[in-house]
N, C-alpha and C positions, 0 to 999 in steps of 0.2 A: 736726161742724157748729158754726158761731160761734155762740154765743149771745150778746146784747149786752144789758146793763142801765145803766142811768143812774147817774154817779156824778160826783164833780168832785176836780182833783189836789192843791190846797192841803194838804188835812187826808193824803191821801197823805203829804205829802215832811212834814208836821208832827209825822208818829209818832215821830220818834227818829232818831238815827244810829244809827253802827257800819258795820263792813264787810260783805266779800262770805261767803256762809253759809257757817260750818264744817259740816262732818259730823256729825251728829246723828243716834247710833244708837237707832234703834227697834227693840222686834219685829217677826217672820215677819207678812207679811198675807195673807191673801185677797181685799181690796180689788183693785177694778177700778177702773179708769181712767173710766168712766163713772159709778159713785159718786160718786167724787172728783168729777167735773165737776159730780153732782148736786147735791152737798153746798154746793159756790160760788154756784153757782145759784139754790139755797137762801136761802142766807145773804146775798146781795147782795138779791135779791128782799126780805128782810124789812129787811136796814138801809135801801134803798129807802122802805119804807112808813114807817120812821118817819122819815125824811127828810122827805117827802110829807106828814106829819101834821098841820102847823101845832101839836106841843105846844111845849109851855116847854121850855128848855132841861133841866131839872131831869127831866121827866115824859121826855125823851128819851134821858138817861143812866142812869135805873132800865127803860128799855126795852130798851138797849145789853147791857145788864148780862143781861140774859136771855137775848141775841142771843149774849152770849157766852157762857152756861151751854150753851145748846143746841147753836153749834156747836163751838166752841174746846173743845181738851183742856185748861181752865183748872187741873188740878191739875200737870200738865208743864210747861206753863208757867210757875207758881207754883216749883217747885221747880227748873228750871233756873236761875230770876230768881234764888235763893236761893244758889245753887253750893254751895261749899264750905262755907259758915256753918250751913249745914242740918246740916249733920253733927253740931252739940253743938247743934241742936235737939230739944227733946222733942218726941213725938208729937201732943200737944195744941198747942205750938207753932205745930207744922208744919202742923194742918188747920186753926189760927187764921189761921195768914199764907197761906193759901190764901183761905181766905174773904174776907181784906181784902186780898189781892193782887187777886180779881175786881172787888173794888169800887174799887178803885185804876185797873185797866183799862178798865172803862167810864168810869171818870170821865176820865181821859185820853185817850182816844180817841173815846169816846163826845159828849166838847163837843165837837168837829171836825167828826164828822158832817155836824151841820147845814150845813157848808161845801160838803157834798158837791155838790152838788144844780149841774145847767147840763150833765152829760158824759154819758160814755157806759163801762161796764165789759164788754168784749169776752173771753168766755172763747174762748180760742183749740184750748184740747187738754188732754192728759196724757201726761206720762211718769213712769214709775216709774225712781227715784234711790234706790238702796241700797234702803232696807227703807219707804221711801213710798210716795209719788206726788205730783207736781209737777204742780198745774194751772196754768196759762199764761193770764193774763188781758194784756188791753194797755187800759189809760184813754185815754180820746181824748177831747180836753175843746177846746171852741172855741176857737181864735185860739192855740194851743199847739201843742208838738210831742208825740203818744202817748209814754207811758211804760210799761213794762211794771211788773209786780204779779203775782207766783207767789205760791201759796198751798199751805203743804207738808203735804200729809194721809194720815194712817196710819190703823187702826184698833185701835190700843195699846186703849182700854177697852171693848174693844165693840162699838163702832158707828164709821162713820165722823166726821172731827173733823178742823179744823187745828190744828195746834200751832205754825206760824212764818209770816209773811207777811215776802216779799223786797219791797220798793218799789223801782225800782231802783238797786238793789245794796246796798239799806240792810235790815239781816237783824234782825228785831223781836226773837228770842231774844236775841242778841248786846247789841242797846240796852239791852234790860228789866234783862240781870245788870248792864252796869256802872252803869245808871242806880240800882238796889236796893243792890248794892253801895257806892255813893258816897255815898247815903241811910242808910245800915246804918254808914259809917266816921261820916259825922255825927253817929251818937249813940252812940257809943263801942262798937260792936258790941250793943246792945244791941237783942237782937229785939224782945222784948217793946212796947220804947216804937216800934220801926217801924212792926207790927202796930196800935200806936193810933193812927199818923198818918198810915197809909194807909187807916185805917178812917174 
């Protein structure tokens, strides 16, 4: 059954480039395909309200920033962002650049937001892709033509969670490494000061 929530396409196509998704192995689930719907459902419903909020922009992206803790697998995230550089990370590193990769995510995504606001987010279904589940959203926004919006979710910690949003054809993993990447060549491989200035 479609579910349909209000959203708008700007801040969509503003995420990021990159291409079409590579294969991203996850673990074994027992996710169902009606979680997964639940979970978008979810999560659109609440960036919704704070769309709807009238706060500041400010008071919007430490709202995001929860939206992401609660439903994004932000430490896969984090460490896919990371790739190869991770590897001659330490431990404490690794859950510092987590921590300011979240806050890094809501801030970039999170100011767009507010763009959202005038459409509509149509959950269309699920299917299960390798070791996930692919929900199927289509944005339909006035005086445009729909775009589609998958959202890829496994239950890798536990609970259900996305860990990649497709825009169409534009894969947020893919964006997040080279953009952190190009960020990371800028300061001469140096994590540490990355971790300070996406914090």
């Amino acid at each position: 059954m479609m579910t349909v929530h209000t959203f708008s396409r700007r801040s969509f196509l503003a995420a990021g480039g990159a291409t079409a998704l590579a294969t991203v192995p996850m673990p074994g689930f027992a996710l169902t395909g009606g979680q997964a719907e639940g979970l978008v459902n979810a999560a659109v419903a609440d960036i919704n309200g704070v769309i709807s909020s009238g706060a500041s922009v400010n008071s919007m992206v430490r709202s995001f920033k929860g939206i992401f803790d609660r439903y994004a697998d932000t430490s896969y995230l984090a460490a896919y962002a990371l790739g190869n550089d991770g590897r001659s990370a330490s431990n404490a590193q690794k859950r510092a650049f987590s921590d300011a990769f979240g806050v890094y995510l809501a801030n970039k995504y999170g100011r767009r937001f507010n763009e959202f606001a005038g459409g509509q987010i149509q959950v269309q279904g699920s299917r299960p892709v390798n070791s996930y589940i692919e929900v199927r959203t289509l944005a339909v926004l006035p005086g445009q033509s729909p775009f589609q919006v998958d959202f890829h979710v496994s239950d890798r910690p536990g609970r259900p969670v996305f860990f990649n949003l497709i825009i169409e054809g534009i894969n947020m993993l893919l964006s997040e490494r080279a953009e952190i990447g190009a960020m990371l060549d800028a300061r001469g491989g140096n994590i540490d000061a990355l971790i300070r200035d996406l914090a």
